[in-house]
C-alpha positions in Angstrom: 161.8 -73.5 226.3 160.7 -70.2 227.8 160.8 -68.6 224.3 158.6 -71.2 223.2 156.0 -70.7 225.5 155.9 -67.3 225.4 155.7 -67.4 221.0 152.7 -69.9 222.3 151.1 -67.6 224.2 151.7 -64.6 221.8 150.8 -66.5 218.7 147.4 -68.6 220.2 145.1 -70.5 217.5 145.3 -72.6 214.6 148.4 -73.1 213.8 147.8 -73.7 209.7 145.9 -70.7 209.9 149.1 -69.1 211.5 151.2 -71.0 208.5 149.4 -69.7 205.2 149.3 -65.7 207.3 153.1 -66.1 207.4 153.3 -67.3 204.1 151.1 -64.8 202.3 153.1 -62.3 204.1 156.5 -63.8 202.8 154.9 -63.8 199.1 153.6 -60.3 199.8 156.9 -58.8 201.1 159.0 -60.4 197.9 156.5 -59.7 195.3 155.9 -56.4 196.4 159.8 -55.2 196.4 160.1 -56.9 192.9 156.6 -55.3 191.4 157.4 -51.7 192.8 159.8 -50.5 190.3 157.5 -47.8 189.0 156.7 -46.3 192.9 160.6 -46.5 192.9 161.1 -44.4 189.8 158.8 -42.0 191.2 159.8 -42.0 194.8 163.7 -41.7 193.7 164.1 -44.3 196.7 164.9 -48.3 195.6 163.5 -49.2 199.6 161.2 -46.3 200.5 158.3 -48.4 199.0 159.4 -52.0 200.2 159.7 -50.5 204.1 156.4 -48.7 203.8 154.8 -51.7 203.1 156.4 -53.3 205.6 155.9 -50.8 208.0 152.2 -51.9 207.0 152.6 -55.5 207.6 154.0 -54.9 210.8 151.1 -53.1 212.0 148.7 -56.0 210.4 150.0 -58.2 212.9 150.4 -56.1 215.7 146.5 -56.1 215.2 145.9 -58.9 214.0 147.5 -60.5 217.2 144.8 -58.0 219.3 142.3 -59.5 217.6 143.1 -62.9 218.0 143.3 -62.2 221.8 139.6 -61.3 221.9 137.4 -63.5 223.0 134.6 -63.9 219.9 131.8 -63.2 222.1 133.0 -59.6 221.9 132.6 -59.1 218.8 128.9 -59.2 218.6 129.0 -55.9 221.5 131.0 -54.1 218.2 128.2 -54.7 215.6 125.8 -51.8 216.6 129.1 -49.6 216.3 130.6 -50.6 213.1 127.2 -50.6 211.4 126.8 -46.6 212.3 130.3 -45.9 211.3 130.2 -48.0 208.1 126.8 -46.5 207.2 128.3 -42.8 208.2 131.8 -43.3 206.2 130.2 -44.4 202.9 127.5 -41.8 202.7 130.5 -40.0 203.6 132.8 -40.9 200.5 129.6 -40.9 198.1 129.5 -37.1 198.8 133.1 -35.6 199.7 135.4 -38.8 199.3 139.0 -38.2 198.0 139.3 -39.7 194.4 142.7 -41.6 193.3 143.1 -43.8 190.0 139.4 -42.0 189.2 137.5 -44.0 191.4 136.5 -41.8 194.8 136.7 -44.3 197.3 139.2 -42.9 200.2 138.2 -41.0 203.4 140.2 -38.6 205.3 139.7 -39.3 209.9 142.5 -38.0 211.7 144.9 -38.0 209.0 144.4 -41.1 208.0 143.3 -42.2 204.6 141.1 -45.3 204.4 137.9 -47.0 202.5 135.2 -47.1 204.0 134.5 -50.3 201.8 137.1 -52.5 203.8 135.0 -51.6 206.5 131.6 -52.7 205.7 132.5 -55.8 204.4 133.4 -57.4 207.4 130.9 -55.1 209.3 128.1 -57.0 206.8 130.1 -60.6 207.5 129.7 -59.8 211.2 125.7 -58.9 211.2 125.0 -61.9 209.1 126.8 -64.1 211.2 124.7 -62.3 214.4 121.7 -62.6 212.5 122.2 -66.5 211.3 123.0 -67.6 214.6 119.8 -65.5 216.4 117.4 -67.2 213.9 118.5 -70.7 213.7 115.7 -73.8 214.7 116.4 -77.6 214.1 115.0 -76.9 210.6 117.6 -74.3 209.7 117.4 -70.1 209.5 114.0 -68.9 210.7 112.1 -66.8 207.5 112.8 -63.7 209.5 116.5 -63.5 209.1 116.3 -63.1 205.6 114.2 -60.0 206.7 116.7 -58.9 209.5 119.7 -59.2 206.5 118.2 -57.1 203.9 118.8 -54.7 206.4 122.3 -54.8 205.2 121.8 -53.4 201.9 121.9 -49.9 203.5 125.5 -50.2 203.8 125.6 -52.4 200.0 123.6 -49.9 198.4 126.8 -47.1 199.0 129.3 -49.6 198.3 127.8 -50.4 195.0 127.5 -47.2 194.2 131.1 -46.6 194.7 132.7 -50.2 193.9 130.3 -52.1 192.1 132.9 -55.4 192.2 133.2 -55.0 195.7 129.6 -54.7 196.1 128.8 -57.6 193.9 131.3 -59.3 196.0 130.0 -58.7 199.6 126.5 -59.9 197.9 127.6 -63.3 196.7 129.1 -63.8 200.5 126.4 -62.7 202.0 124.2 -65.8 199.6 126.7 -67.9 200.6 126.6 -67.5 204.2 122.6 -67.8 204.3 123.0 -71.3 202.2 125.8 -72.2 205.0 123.0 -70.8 207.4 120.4 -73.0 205.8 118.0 -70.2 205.0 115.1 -72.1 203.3 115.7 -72.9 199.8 112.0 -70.8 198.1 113.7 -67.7 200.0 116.9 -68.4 198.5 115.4 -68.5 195.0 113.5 -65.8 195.1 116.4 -63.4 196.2 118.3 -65.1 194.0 115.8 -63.9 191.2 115.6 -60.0 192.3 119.6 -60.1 192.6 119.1 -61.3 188.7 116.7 -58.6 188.2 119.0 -56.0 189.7 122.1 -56.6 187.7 119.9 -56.6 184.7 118.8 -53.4 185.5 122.2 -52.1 186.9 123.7 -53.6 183.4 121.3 -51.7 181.3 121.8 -48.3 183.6 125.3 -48.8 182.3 125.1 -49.6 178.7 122.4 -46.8 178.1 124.3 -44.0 180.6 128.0 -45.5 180.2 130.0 -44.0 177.3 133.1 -46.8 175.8 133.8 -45.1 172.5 135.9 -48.0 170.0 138.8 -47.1 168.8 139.1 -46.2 165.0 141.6 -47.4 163.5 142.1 -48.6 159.6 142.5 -52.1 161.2 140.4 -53.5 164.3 142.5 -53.2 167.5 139.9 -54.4 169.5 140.2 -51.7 172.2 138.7 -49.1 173.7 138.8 -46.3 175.8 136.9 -44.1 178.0 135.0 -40.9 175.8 136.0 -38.0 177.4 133.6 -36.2 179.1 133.4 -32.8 180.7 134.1 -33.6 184.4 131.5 -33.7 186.9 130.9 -33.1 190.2 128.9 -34.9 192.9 127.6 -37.6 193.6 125.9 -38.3 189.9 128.7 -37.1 188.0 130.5 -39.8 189.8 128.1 -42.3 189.4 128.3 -41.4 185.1 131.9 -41.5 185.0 131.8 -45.1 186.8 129.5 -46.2 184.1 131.8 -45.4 181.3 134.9 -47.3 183.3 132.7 -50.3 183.9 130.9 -50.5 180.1 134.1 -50.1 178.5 135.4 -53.2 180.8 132.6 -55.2 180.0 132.6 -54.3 176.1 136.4 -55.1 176.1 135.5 -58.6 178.1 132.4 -59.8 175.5 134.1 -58.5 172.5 137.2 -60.7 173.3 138.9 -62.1 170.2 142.1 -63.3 169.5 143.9 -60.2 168.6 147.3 -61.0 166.2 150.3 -59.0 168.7 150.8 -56.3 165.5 147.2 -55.4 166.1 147.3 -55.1 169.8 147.0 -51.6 170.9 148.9 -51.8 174.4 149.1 -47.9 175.0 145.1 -48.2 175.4 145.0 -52.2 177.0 148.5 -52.2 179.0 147.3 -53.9 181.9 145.4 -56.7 180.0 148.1 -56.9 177.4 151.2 -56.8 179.6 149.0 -59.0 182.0 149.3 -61.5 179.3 152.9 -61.0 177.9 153.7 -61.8 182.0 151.9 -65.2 182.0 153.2 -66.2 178.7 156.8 -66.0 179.2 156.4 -67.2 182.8 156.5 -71.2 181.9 157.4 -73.7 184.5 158.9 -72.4 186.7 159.4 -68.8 186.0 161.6 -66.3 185.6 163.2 -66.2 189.2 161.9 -63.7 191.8 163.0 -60.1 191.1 163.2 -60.9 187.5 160.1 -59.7 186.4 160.1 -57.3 182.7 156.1 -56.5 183.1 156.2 -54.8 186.4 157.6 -52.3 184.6 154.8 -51.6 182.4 151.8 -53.0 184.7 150.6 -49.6 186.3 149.0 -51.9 188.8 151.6 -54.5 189.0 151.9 -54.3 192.9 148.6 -54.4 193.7 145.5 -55.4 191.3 147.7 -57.6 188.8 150.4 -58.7 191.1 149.0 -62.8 190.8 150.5 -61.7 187.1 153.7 -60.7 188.3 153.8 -64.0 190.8 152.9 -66.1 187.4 155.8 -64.7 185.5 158.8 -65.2 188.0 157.8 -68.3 189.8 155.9 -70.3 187.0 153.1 -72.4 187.4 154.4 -74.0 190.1 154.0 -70.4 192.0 150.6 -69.7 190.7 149.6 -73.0 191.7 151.3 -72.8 195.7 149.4 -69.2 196.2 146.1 -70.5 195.4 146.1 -73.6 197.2 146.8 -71.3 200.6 143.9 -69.5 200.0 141.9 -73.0 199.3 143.3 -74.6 202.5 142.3 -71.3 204.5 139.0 -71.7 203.4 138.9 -75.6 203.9 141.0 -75.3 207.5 138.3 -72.7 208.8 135.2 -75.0 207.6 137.3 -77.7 209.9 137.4 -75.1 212.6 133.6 -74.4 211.9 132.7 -77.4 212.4 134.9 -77.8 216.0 132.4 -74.7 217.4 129.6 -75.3 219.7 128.0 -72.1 219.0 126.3 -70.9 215.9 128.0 -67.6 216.0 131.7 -68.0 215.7 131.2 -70.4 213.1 129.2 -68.7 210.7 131.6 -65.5 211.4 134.7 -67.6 210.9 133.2 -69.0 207.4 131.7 -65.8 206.1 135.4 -64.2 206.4 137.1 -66.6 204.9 134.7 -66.8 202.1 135.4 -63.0 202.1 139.1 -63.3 201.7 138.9 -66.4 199.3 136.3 -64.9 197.2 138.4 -61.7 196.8 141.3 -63.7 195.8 139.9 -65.6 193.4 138.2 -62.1 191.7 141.8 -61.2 191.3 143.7 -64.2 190.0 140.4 -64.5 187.7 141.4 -60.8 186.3 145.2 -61.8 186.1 144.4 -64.7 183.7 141.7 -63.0 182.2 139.0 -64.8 182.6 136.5 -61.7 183.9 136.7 -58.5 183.7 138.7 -55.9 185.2 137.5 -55.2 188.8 140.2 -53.4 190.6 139.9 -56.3 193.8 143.5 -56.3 195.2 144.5 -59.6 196.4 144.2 -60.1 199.8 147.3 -60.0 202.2 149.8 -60.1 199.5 148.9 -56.9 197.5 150.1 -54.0 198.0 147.9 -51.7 200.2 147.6 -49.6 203.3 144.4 -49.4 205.6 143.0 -52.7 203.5 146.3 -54.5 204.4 145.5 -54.0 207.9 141.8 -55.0 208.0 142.3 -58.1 206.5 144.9 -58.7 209.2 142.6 -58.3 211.4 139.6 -60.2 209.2 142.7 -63.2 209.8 142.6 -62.6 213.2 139.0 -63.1 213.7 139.0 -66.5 212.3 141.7 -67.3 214.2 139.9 -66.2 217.6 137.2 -68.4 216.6 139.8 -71.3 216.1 140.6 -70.8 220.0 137.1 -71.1 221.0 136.8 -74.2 219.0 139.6 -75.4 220.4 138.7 -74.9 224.0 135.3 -76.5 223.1 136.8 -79.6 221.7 139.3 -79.9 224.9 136.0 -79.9 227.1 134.0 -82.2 224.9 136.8 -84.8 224.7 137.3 -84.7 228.8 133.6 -84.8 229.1 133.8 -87.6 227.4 136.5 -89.4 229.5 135.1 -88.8 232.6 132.0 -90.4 231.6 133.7 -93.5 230.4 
């Protein structure tokens, strides 16, 4: 009994919420031993990859249980601060940030080696929910918050510049926390039709600057690669080589076709091809965990396609289990919205878990192919370091809310008793 009670108090909040963490971490730990085989290869070590990560799990919950033992009112003291240190960091990676997979993304502080991204995603969930809450009437969102908001897109501007699916992902949470914060609906369209605007323009920046040179070959592959370029420094020559990642992704996604397999070129599409060679010899129920032939071959396999290595060794019956726990997260914290008195942990505990949801479904999207390439790992099951840990602590934050929600349902209900 005294175990219990102390698991209780160590592990405080929803327990579903508590449930599909667990669970994700499970799916994490065997999918990522199983889709690791080339960090093996590498490494020489069969478990150095499989502890690491972990190691990194480990410290996920060691903060995530932190988190959940802070009261949510404390989190809107942190907003000042992780606005100037999100605004410093990417400014920070735009001009001197470590590059890896040829996307420069990574800072260096104290030795250790994070995005600045991960960051200001939540940092941006966190102000909205601030600002939402500050500006709410009986008719919904005051006109000023959209105001206060587009504040924000000093931090969105850098991440588009260095992500531009994680800052088109960030941007449709941020829309759907101000229709959740019933911003009124003329304000709505009209950002609605300058975000249009925007991506035309940042779609034609990257068809006229971007360079996707087709392959030619005496018969149509259908792929293409990169042109080589002389490399570039600085923050432009970044900005160029991006475009010619991201045209030749959306030139391979419009120009889909169905390619017969002798035509397939998979030294130039691997991760598309090998994506789909994973899904279609998954059937049912799968190959078995730790069975998986792709993972050899996926580059990413442990990280951006892992929901491919998921399909091919548990089947659709696995595909199906992982996203329904990110659909119940999202429908248990609109439960535990709902439970709050205040405006604030509500729209905080929504706008995360459409952060993590939204995420997820970017990358199962990608597995299945039905968008682009993005590079979005999925959440809390991916492989990862530093990102691993913020969404542990993103979990964390809902879950803190859910004990606040709690605490104001336990009040209501014996206010309500002692004035029967």
């Amino acid at each position: 009994m005294a175990v219990n009670k102390s698991l209780g108090n160590l592990f405080k909040g929803d327990k579903v919420i508590w449930m599909i963490f667990f669970f994700l971490c499970l799916i994490s730990a065997i999918e990522v031993f199983s889709a690791s085989s080339s960090l093996t290869y590498k490494g020489g070590s069969y478990l150095a990859p499989i502890i690491k990560h972990l190691g990194i799990l480990f410290l996920g919950i060691v903060f995530m249980v932190f988190t959940v033992n802070i009261p949510c009112r404390y989190f809107k003291v942190l907003t000042p601060f992780l606005l100037l240190f999100s605004f410093v960091t990417l400014i920070w990676v735009l001009f001197g940030g470590q590059s890896t997979n040829g996307a420069q993304r990574w800072v260096s502080l104290l030795g250790i080696q994070f995005q600045p991204s991960e960051i200001g995603k939540g940092t941006l969930v966190l102000m909205v929910a601030q600002v939402l809450s500050a500006t709410q009437t009986e008719h919904g969102a005051d006109r000023k918050a959209v105001y206060w908001i587009a504040f924000g897109f000093v931090i969105i501007i850098p991440i588009l510049l260095e992500n531009l699916s994680t800052g088109l992902l960030i941007c449709m949470v941020i829309y759907m926390m101000m229709i959740l914060g019933r911003v009124p609906v003329s304000q709505l369209g009209k950002i609605l039709g300058v975000v249009v605007l925007i991506a035309g323009a940042a779609l034609s920046f990257v068809l006229i600057f971007g360079h996707a040179k087709q392959t030619e070959a005496p018969e149509q592959t259908l792929t293409e690669n990169v042109a080589p370029q002389k490399e570039e420094k600085g923050i432009f020559g970044s900005l160029f080589h991006r475009a010619d990642t991201w045209k030749s992704r959306i030139y391979k996604f419009v120009k889909h076709e169905e390619v017969p397999p002798e035509k397939f070129d998979l030294d130039k599409d691997a991760q598309v091809g090998h994506a789909n060679i994973a899904i279609a010899s998954s059937n049912v129920i799968g190959q078995g965990p730790g069975n998986s032939v792709q993972r050899d071959f996926l580059s990413q396999a442990f990280s951006d396609f892992i929901y491919a290595v998921i399909i091919e060794e548990t089947g659709i019956i696995g595909a199906v289990f992982v996203a329904m726990l990110y659909v119940v997260l999202l429908f248990r914290t609109g439960r535990i919205a709902n439970r709050c008195e205040n405006n604030f942990p509500a729209f905080l505990a929504m706008g995360l878990a459409l952060l993590l949801v939204t995420q997820a479904l970017f990358n199962m999207c990608v597995a299945v192919g039905l968008v682009p390439v993005t590079g979005q790992p999925l959440p809390l099951i991916s492989k990862g370091g530093t990102s691993t840990i913020i969404n542990c602590v993103y979990m964390g934050a809902i879950i803190s809310v859910s004990r606040t929600a709690k605490k104001a349902e336990k009040l209501t209900k014996s206010g309500v008793t002692e004035k029967k």
